[in-house]
C-alpha positions, 0 to 999 in steps of 0.5 A: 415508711412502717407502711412500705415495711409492712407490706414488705413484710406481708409480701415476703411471708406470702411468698413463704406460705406458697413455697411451703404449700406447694406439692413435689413436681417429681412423681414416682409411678406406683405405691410400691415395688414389688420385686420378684426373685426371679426377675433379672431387674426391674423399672420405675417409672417416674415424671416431672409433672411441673412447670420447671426442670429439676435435679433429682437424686435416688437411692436405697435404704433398709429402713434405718434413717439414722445411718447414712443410707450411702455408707452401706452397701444394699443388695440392689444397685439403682441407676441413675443415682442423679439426673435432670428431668426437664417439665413434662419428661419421663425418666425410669429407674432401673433396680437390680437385686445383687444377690447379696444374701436375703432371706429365701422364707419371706419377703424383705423390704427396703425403701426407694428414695427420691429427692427432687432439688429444685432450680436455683432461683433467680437473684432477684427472687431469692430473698422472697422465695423460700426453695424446698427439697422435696422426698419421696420414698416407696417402699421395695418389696423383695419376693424370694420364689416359692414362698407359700400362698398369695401376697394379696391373700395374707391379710385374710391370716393375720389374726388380731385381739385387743389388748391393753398396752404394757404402760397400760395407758392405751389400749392396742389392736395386735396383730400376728402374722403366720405368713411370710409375706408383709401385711401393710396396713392403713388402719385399724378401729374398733367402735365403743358405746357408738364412738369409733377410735382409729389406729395409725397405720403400720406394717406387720413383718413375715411370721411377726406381730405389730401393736396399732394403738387406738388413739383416746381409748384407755379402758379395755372393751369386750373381746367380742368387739369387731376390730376392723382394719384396711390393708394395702394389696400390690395394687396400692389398692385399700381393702377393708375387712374386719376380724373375727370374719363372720363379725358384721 
């Protein structure tokens, strides 16, 4: 009898794991958005690469997920906000900006979301079978026109220096940018005595600053130290790079 239970058991936590193993069948198209200012609206592609239909929901935020996002209004309208898309279906999205004001002197960003609510399971699977939402989320890029310079080029602007941080328990890559485009970056590093110590990565706002933290590395090294980093172009491309730009 504890034997029947326990492979009850065991069969029912396999069941579990594989539920919290599995990956999102819904797939947006791209990394990011980019939205140019002059565009009337523009699309985004996504597919249901999975073996069963799913309900999908999409909308809008700023960035501020501590507010619901369905409360206030954006300056971009989405359609649809809810469909279903069957196993091996397309479905575009449709984005248009408002006019709601933004700022015409550098980008603005926003984030796309995409929830992806599995089917119902089936009485007899129910109690086995763990279901999970799952979310996506991309990140709108709002390009006003005449903005000075190239999005791809702005990384090769920011300007970056070690610094310690103001508990002084870390030491942190900062990074200022001049332009008026957002410079994402994937990480940043620096190598001391033959031990490279990493960023996590982030995103440096239009003519602001951004602090990487270099995880374990609590003593300050020589302001001659390269700080290398990788950004994310329009591509969703990485591209290295390393400052000063002449450092080998």
């Amino acid at each position: 009898m504890k034997l029947a239970r326990l492979t009850r058991t065991t069969a029912a936590c396999i069941a579990v794991l594989a539920a919290m193993t599995a990956n999102a069948s819904v797939v947006i198209t791209g990394t990011r958005v980019i939205y140019p200012a002059s565009e009337r609206e523009v699309t985004v592609k996504l597919n249901n690469d999975g073996k069963v239909p799913a309900l999908v929901q999409t909308w809008i935020d700023d960035g501020d997920e501590s507010v619901d996002a369905q409360k206030r209004a954006m300056p971009f309208s989405l359609t649809p906000p809810v469909f279903r898309l069957d196993p091996d279906k397309g479905q575009t999205l449709r984005l248009a900006y408002t006019h709601n004001p933004l700022p015409d002197d550098r980008e603005s960003v926003y984030w796309l979301n995409v929830l992806e609510i599995p089917p119902r399971a089936k009485a007899e699977d129910a109690r086995n079978v763990l279901q999970m939402a799952f979310r996506s989320r991309i990140k709108i890029f709002y390009r006003p026109a005449g903005l000075q310079g190239d999005a791809n080029d702005a990384p090769r602007s920011v300007t970056w220096m070690l610094a310690p941080s103001k508990d002084g328990k870390h030491v942190v890559v900062r990074a200022d940018n001049p332009t008026p485009y957002n410079v994402n970056v994937a990480k940043a590093s620096v190598t001391v005595s033959g031990k490279a110590y990493d960023s996590q990565g982030g995103m440096i706002p239009p003519r602001g600053s951004h602090e990487f933290v270099l995880d374990g590395l609590h003593g300050t090294p020589s302001t001659l130290t390269p700080i290398r980093y990788e950004t994310v172009n329009d591509y969703g491309a990485i591209v290295p790079a390393v400052y000063p730009p002449d450092s080998k």
